[in-house]
Structure formats: C-alpha cells, structure tokens
C-alpha positions as CSV (number, residue, x, y, z in Angstrom):
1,X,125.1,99.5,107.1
2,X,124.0,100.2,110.1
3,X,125.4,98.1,113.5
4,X,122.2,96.2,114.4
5,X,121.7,94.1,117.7
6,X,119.4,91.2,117.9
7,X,118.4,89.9,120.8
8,X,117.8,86.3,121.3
9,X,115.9,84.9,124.2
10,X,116.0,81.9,126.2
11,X,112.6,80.2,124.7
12,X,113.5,81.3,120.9
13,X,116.2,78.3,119.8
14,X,115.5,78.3,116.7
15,X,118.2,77.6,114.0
16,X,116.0,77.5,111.6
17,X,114.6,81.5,111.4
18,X,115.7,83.4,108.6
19,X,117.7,85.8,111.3
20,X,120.4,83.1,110.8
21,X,119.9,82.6,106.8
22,X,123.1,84.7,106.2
23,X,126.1,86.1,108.0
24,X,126.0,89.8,108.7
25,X,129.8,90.9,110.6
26,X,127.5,94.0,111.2
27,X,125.0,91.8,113.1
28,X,125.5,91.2,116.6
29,X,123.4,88.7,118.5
30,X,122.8,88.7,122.3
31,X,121.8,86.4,124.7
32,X,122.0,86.1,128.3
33,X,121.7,83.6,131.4
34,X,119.2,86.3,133.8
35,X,118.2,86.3,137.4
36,X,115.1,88.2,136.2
37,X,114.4,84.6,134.2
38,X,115.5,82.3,137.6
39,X,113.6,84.2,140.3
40,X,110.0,85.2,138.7
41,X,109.3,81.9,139.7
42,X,110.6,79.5,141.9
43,X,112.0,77.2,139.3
44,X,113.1,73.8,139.5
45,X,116.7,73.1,139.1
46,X,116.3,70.4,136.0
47,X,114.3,73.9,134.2
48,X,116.9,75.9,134.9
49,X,119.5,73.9,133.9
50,X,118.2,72.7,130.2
51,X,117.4,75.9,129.3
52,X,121.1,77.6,130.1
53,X,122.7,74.2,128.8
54,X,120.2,74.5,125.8
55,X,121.0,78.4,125.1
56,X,124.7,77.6,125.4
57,X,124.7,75.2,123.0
58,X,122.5,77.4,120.3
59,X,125.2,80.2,120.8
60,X,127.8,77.9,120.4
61,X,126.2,76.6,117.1
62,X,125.7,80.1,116.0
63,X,129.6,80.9,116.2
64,X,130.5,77.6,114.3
65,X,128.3,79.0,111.5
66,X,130.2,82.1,111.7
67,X,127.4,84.5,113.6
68,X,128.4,86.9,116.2
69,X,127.4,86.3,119.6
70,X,127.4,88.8,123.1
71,X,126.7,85.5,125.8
72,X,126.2,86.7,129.6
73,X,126.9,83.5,131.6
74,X,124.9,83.6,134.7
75,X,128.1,83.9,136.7
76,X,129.6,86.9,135.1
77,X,130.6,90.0,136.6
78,X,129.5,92.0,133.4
79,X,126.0,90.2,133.7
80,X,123.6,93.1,135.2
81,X,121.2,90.2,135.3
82,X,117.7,92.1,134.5
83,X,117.1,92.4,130.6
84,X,117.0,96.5,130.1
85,X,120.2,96.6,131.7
86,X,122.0,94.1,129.5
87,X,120.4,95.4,126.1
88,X,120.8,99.6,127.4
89,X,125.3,98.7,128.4
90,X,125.2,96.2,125.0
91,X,123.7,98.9,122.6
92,X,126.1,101.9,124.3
93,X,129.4,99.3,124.6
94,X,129.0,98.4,121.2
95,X,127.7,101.4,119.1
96,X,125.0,99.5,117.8
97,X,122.1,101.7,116.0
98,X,119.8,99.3,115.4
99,X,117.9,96.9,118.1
100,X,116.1,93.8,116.7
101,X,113.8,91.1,118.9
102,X,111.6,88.3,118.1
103,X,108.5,88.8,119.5
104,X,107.9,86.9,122.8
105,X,105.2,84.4,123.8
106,X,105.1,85.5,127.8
107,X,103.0,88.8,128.0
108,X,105.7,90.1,130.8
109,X,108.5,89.8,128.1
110,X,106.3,91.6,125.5
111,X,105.6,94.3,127.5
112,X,109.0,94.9,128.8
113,X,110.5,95.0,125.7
114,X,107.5,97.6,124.0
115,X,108.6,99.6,127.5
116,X,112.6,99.6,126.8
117,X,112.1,100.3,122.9
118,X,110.1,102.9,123.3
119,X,112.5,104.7,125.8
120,X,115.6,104.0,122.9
121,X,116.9,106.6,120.9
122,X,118.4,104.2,118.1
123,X,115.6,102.9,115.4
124,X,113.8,99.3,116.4
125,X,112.1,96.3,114.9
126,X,110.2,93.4,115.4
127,X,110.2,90.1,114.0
128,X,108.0,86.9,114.7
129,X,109.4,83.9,115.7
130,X,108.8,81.7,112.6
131,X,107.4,79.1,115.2
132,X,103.9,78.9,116.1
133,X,101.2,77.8,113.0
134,X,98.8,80.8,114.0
135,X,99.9,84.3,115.0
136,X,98.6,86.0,117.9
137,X,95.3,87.4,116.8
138,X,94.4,83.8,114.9
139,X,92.6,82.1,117.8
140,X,90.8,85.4,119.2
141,X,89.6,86.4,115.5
142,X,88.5,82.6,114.8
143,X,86.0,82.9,117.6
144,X,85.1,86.2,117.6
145,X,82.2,87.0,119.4
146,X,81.8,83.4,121.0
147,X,81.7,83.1,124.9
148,X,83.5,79.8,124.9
149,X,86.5,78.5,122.4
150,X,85.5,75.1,121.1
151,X,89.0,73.5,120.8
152,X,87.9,70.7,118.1
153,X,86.7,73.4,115.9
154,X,90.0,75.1,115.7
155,X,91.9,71.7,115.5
156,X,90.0,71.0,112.6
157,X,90.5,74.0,111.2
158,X,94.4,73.6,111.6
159,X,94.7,69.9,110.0
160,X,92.6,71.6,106.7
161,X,94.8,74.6,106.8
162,X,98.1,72.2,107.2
163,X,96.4,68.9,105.5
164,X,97.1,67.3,108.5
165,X,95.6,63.6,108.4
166,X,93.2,64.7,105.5
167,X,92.0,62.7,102.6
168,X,91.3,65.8,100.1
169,X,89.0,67.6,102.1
170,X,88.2,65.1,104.5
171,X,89.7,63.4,107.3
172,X,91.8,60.1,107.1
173,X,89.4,57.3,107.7
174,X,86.3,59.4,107.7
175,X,86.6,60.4,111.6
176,X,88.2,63.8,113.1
177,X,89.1,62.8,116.5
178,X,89.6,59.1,118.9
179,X,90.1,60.1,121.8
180,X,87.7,57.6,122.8
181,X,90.4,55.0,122.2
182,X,92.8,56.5,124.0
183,X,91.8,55.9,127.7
184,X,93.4,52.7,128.7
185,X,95.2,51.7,131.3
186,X,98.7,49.7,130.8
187,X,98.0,46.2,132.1
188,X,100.7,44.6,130.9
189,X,104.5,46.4,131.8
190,X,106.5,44.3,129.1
191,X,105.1,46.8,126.6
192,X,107.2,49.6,128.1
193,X,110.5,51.2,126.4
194,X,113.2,53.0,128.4
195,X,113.1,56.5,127.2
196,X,116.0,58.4,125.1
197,X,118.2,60.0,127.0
198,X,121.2,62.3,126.3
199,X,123.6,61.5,129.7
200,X,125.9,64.7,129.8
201,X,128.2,66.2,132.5
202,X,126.3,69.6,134.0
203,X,128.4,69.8,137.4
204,X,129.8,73.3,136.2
205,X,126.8,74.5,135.2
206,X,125.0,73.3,138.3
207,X,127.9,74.8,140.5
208,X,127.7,78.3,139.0
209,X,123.7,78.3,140.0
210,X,124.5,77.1,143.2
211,X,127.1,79.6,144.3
212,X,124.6,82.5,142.7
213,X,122.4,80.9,145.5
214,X,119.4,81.2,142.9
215,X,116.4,79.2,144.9
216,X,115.3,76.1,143.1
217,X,113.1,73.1,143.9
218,X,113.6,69.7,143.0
219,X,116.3,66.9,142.2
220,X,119.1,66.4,139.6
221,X,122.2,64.2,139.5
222,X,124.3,66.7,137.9
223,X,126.6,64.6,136.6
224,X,124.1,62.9,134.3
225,X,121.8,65.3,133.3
226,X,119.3,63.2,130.4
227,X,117.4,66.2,128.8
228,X,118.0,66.6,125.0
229,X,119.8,70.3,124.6
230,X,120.5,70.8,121.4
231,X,118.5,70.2,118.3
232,X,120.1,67.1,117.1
233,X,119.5,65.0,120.3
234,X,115.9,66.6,119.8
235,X,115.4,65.3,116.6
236,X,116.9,61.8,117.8
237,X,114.0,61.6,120.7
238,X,111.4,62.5,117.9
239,X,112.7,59.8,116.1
240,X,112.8,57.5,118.8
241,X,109.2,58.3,119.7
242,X,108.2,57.1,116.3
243,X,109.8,54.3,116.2
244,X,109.3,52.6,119.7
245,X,106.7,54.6,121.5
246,X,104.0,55.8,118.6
247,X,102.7,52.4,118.7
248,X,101.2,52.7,122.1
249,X,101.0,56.2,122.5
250,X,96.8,56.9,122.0
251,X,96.3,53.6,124.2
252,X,98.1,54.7,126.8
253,X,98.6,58.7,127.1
254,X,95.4,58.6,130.0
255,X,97.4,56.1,132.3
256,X,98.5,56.1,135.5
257,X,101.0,54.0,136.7
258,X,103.9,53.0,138.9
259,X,105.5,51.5,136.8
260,X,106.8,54.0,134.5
261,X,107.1,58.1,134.5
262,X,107.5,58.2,130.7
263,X,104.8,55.2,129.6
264,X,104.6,56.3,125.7
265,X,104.7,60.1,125.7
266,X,107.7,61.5,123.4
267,X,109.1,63.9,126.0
268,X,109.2,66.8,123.1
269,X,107.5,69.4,125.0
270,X,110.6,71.2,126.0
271,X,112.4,70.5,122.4
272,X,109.1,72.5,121.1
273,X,108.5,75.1,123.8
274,X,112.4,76.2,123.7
275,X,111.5,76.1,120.0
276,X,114.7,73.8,119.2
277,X,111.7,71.7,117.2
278,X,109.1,73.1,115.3
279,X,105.5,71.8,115.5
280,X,104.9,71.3,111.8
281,X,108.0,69.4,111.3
282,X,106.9,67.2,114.5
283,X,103.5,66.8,113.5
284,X,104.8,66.0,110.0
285,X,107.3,63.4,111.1
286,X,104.8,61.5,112.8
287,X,102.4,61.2,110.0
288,X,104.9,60.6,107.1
289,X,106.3,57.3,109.8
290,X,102.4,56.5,110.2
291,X,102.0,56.3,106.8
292,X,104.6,53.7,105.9
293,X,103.5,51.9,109.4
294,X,100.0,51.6,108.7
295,X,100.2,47.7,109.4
296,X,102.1,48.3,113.0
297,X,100.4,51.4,114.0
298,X,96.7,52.8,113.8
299,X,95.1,56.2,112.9
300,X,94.3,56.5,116.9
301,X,97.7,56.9,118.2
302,X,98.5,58.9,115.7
303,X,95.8,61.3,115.9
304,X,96.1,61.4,119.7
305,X,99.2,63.0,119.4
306,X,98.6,65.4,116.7
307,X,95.9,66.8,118.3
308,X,97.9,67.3,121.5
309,X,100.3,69.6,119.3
310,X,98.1,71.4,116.3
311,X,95.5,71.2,118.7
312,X,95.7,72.1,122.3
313,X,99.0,73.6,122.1
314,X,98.5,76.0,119.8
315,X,94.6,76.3,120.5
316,X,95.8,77.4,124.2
317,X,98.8,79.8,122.8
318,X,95.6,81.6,121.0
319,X,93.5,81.6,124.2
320,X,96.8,83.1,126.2
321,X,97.6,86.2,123.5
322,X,93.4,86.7,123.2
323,X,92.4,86.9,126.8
324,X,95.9,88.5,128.7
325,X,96.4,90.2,130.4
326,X,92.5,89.7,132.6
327,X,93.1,86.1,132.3
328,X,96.1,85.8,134.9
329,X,93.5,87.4,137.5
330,X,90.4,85.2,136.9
331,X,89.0,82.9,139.9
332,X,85.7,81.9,138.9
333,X,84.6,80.0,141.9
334,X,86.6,82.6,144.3
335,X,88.9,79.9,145.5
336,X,91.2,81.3,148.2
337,X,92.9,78.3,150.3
338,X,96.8,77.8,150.3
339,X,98.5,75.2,148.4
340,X,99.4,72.1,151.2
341,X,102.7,72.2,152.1
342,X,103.2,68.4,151.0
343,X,103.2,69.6,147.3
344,X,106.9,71.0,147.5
345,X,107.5,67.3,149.8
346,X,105.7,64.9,147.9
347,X,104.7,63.7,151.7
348,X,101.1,62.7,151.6
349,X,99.8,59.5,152.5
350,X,97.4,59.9,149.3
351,X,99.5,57.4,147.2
352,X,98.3,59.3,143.4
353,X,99.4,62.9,144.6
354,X,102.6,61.2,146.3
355,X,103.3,59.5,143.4
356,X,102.8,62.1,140.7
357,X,104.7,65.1,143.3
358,X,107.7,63.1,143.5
359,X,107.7,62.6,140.4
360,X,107.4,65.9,139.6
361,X,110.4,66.5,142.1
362,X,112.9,64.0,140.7
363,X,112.3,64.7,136.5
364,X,110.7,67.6,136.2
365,X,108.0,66.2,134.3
366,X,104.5,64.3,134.6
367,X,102.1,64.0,132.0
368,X,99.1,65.5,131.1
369,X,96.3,63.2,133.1
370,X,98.8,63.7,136.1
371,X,98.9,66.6,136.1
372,X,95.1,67.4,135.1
373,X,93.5,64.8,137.0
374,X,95.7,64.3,139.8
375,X,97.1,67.6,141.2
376,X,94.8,69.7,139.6
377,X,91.8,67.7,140.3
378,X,93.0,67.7,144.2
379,X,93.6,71.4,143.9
380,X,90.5,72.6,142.5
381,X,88.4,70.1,144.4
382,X,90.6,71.4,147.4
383,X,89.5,75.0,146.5
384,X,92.9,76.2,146.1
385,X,93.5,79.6,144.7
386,X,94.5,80.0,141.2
387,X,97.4,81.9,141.5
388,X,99.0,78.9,143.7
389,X,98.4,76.2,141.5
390,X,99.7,79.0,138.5
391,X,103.1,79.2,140.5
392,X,103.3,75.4,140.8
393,X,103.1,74.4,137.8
394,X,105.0,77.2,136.4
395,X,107.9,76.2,138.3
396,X,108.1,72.4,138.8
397,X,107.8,71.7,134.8
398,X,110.8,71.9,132.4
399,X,108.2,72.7,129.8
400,X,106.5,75.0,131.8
401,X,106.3,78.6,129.7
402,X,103.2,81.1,130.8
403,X,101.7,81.0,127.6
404,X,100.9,77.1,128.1
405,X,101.4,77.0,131.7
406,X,98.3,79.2,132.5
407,X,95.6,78.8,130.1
408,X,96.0,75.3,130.9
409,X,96.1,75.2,135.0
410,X,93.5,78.4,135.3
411,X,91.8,77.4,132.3
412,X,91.6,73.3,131.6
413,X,92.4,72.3,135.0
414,X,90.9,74.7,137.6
415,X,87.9,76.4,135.2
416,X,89.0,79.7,137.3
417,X,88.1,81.2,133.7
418,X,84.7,80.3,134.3
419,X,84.5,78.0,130.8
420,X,86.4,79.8,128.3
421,X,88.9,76.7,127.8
422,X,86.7,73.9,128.7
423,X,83.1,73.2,129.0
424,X,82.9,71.6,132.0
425,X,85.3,71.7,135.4
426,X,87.6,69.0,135.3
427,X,87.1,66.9,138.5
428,X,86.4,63.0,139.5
429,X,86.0,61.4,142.6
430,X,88.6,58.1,143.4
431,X,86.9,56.1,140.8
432,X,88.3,57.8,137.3
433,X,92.1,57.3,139.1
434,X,91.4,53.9,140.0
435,X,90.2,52.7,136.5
436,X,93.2,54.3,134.9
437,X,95.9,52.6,136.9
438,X,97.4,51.3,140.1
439,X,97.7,54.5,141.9
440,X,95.2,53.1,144.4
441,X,96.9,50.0,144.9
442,X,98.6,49.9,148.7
443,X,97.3,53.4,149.7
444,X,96.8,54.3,152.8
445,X,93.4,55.4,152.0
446,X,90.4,53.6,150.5
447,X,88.5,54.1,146.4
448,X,85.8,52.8,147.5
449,X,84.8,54.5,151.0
450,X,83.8,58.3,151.1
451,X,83.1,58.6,154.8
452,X,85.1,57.7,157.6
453,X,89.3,57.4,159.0
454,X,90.0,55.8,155.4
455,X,87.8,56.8,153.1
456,X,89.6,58.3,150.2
457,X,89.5,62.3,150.1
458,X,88.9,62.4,146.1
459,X,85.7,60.9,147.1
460,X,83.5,63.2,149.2
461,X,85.7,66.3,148.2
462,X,84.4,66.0,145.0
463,X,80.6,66.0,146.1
464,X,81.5,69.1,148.6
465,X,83.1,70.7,145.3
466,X,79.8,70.4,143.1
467,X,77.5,71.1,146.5
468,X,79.0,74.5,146.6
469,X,79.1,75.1,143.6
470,X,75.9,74.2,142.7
471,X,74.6,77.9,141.9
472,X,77.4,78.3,139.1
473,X,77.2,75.0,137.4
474,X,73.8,72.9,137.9
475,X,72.6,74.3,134.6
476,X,75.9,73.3,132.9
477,X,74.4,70.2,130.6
478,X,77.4,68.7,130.9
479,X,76.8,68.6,134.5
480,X,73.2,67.4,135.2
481,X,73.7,63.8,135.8
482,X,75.8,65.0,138.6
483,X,73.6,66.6,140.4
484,X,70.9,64.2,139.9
485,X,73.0,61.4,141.7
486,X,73.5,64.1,144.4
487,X,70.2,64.4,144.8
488,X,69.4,60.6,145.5
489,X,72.1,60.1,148.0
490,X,70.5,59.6,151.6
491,X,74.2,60.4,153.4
492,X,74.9,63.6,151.6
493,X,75.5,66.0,155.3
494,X,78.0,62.5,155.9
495,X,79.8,63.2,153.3
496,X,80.2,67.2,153.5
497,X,81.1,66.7,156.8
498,X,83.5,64.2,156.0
499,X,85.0,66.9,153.4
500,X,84.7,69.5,155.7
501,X,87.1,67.7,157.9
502,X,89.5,66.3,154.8
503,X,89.8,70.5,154.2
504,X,90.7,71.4,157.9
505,X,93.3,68.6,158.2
506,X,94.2,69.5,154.9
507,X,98.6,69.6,156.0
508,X,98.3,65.9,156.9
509,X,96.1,64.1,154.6
C-alpha cells in the first residue's frame, strides 16, 4: 500500500470525517502552525491563539486514537512556514507517494493547493470536508440565472431538505420565519447569564508568537484564555446555550447594550467555522431541547437561531464559492476613503463605535447587529472602501474565515456587490441604534440633532449617503420612502454640509 499524506488544515477539525474512521500506519497526517496563515491578515492575537491551541489539541486527539501525526509548531526550526514548502520537504522526507487534502473553504487555499498538486510527480486526491449541508455548486445552481439570491428561499429549501422545524411538509406552527420578534432591546439586566468559558493557561503558546514577532492586534490575558478548543468544551457551550441562553436568544440577538458583550448568543461560531461542531448536529440539538421545552421556550428563539446557521451561513458559503473570485474586487458605489484610525483604538467620542471596537479589541468578538449596524453602517455611510472594511473584519474576529467574512462585509453590510446578498444597503441614521439599546446613553454626541457641534454623525451621514447615491438606488422599492422624506426636508444643503464636515474631520469624530 502505498505511503499516503493527508494534509489537515487549520479550519478542518473535524473528528468526525471518515479520514479518521480507521487507523492506517501507512497514513500520515500533517498539520502545521504557518506564517503564510498569521500574516495574510493582520490577525488578532485571541484568533491566532484558539486556532493553534485548537489544532494542537485535534493532533493530540488524533495520536490518542492511534493516527500518525507530522505537527510543525510555529516556533520550529524545521517549520519553512509557507504551505508548498512544508508539503514538497514532508512528501520527499518521508517517501510518501500519495498526497491527500480536504478541499478548502478560502479560494486562496483552493488555488494554492490545485497549483502545488499539479506540479507533483506522486498521484493526488481530493476529499470534501464532510462539513457544510450544500457543496459548492449548491447555492449558484439553486439560483441559476437570478440577478439577486433570495436568502429565505434557500433557507426554506434547507429545513425541507433537513426537516428542520417542519410539520410533514410544512413549517412548525404554520410560519417560515419571526424575525419580526426578534428585535428587542434588553430592558431588564437580571435576565443576563455569564457565558461558558473554558479558563486555560496559553502563556507558552502566547510567548512562542511573541518571540516570532508575528503582528497582531488586540488584548488577551494569556494566562486565562476562555475560548472552547477542543470539541468537548464545544459541545459543553452548545449545551449551555440551550439550556440558559435559548430562552432569550430571538428576543434579544438585535440588542445593543453595555451591559453585556455576550447578551444570549451561543458563541459557537468559531466551534463551527474551525469545524470542531457540525451545523446539523447544532441545528439539531437545539430543536430536539425545543421540543421537550416547548412550555419555557417558543418557536421564535428557536427559529432565530436556526436560520442564522442553515440559513445565512451556509446561504453566504454558496454566494462565496458561486461568485469568487470577481466578488473580492466589487465596490458598487466606488467607495474609496480610508478606514479612521480610531478603529484599531477604539478612540472615538461616538459612544456605539467606541463601545462595539473595544469590544472587538478585548474578546475578539461582537455580534451580528454590531457589527452590521454599527461598524458597517458607519463605514459604508462613511464611504469607506471595501477592501478596508474586508481586512477589518477579517482580522479582528476569532470567527472570521473569508468565505463568511466577505460575502457578508462586501455583501450584507457594505452592498459593494451591488444587491447580490441583500436587497437593500444596510444603513440607519441614530434612531435604529437608539431604539435597540443604550448605546446613546452619555455620548458625547446627540440622537436626536443632525446639524450642528453635537449632532450625532449617523444622522446626516446617512442622508449624504442616499443623496449621492440617489442615481443607483431611488428606484430600489425598498428604498422609496426614503427618498420621499428626503424630498420634504426644508434643511437638506444643512445637513450635507453638516456631513461634509463629519467626513473631513473624519480622524476625530
């Protein structure tokens, strides 16, 4: 039998792929801690640290089972630290005649590895990664010839296909979707649980990156690093979330607040995205503790959170694999400006973007209205250029993978693709953040004033965004009211002006 290496990457944890159903002594697996991974992107340190504690921890289960494992440590000497390198000196120090990979969900990744098998001498194959519930081509063949990808069809599609929520063949309690119910904002701070953490001792870890000197952005305390990295404290958070925080969750998953980071969300992204948790069996879990909870918990926090997985997850991991690689260069409205400084500080005197950066800063992680309708609002109504925000948001997230990260910060939350993702540009004045919370409370700025020293910037920034771009979206129906209000306004050269100044002072709002 031939000596066979299969490569394992950094995002594909999963113990439950039928690679590992048997041990092989003529399989080899290889996995490695790479500066091409650290420095595409200026990451932030709590990233980089799950994902080398998580990928330690998967090799280390893979040896207990009795699998062969090749590990490069980031601060090895044999590392060459770029991926060709490491499989070419693995595949000639090893005499291995067979190379093996799971396809990857980043296009860079796919492309490189096409690139280096197609340069090797020794026979190659690819397997997928017994992940996703679509393949690639699902999304892109589902809408076929359509301009625009209606997510709430292919949601729909996915809880037949999965009998998700169904009643035979229709949904639980006659209704598809409430996300109408699912836009409150907490009033009362007794409700909130602390989260589920898993304290654990990273200093040597942490020490290794710093003495590579690999550039990183944000805070950690080392010492008590709280992310789940392995698939047992995974499944405990899951089951926490069920337990303590599904009752809640629909209310509150559009809330901003002070009071909390966490609020109700489950904090699975990164258990799922590193692939540590399936979606099924997540989606699953939460429905079967639904059903014997029916008393406690209704159908709308429930659905609200399915739909977050078998919905916009995977609907945007179509939307990624149909439209790349054009889609990483699309800028719709032609956005150019720079990305403020104060988004790597967390120093502006706007009390929602200082709140939600810091945030960012300190836990790597923000939900999705903070991070849709807080920095991205700002940034597109700021006119900032795609490929900023893309690096952003890449980077500050420990759940942050391209396929996800872009489709839903060029797509959803800067409409740079012109409407493919959603049908309208997601922006709001200071009003939608003050009904959702107390971001507003104690900021130096005013909700309620769009002109003049304290006039909140949301406010006449988002009438100078739909001004000029009235020529690309006044048609959009979703839009007219809009520009009908527009229209009435006896201050509108006020308030562009107004903006106009906001934009030029833009370093020290």
């Amino acid at each position: 039998m031939a000596r066979i290496l299969r490569l394992i990457l950094g995002d594909q944890l999963n113990e439950a792929h039928s690679w590992f159903d048997q041990k092989n002594d003529q399989v080899l697996y290889l996995m490695a801690e790479m500066r091409q991974e650290t420095d595409y992107v200026t990451h932030h340190i709590q990233k980089i640290l799950a994902f080398f504690l998580s990928m330690r921890a998967f090799a280390e289960k893979l040896q207990q089972h009795g699998h062969q494992v090749l590990y490069f440590k980031i601060d090895v000497s044999s590392n060459l630290q770029e991926l060709e390198q490491i499989i070419l000196t693995s595949i000639k120090k090893h005499r291995i005649e067979k190379f093996e990979y799971q396809l990857p969900d980043e296009y860079r990744l796919d492309k490189q590895l096409k690139a280096i098998c197609a340069d090797l001498e020794i026979e190659t194959e690819v397997s997928g990664t017994e992940h996703f519930l679509t393949d690639r081509a699902f999304l892109g063949n589902f809408f076929k010839g359509k301009k625009t990808y209606l997510m709430e069809s292919f949601y729909r599609e996915m809880r037949r296909k999965y009998n998700i929520l169904m009643d035979g063949k229709e949904p639980v309690q006659g209704r598809w979707n409430f996300d109408l119910e699912n836009r409150s904002a907490l009033k009362d701070k007794r409700l909130l649980r602390k989260p589920k953490t898993h304290p654990k001792d990273a200093r040597e870890l942490y020490e290794s990156i710093q003495k590579a000197n690999i550039k990183t952005i944000g805070e950690v305390d080392p010492q008590r690093f709280l992310w789940p990295t392995t698939r047992q404290e995974c499944l405990e958070v899951l089951d926490y979330f069920c337990e303590n925080l599904l009752v809640h969750f629909g209310d509150y998953q559009d809330a901003l607040t002070t009071w909390d980071p966490y609020l109700f969300h489950s904090r699975l992204s990164f258990a799922m995205n590193s692939k540590m948790l399936s979606p099924l069996e997540v989606v699953q879990k939460v429905e079967k503790y639904w059903e014997s909870h029916q008393d406690e918990i209704s159908i709308a926090q429930v659905e609200g959170f399915i739909r977050q997985i078998i919905g916009w997850r995977e609907y945007m991991r179509g939307v990624y694999w149909a439209k790349m690689p054009d889609y990483a260069q699309l800028n719709y409205f032609g956005h150019e400006r720079k990305l403020p400084d104060w988004f790597w500080t967390g120093k502006t005197k706007m009390k929602c973007l200082s709140e939600a950066i810091t945030q960012s800063l300190d836990l790597a992680y923000a939900h999705h209205i903070q991070r849709l309708m807080v920095t991205g609002n700002f940034a597109l109504l700021a006119g900032i250029h795609p490929n900023e925000v893309d690096q952003w948001y890449l980077g500050i997230y420990i759940d942050a993978l391209e396929w996800v990260e872009i489709t839903n910060t060029r797509g959803m939350s800067q409409f740079a693709d012109g409407g493919i993702v959603g049908t309208k540009p997601y922006v709001s004045s200071a009003n939608y953040i003050k009904k959702q919370g107390n971001y507003c409370d104690h900021c130096a700025y005013s909700h309620r004033e769009k002109v003049g020293e304290k006039a909140c910037p949301f406010n006449s920034l988002y009438w100078h965004f739909y001004d000029r771009n009235r020529e690309k979206l006044e048609k959009n129906p979703r839009i007219g009211m809009a520009y009908r209000t527009w229209d009435k306004m006896k201050n509108k050269q006020e308030i562009l002006n107004q903006a106009e100044k906001y934009l030029s002072e833009i370093e020290s709002l």
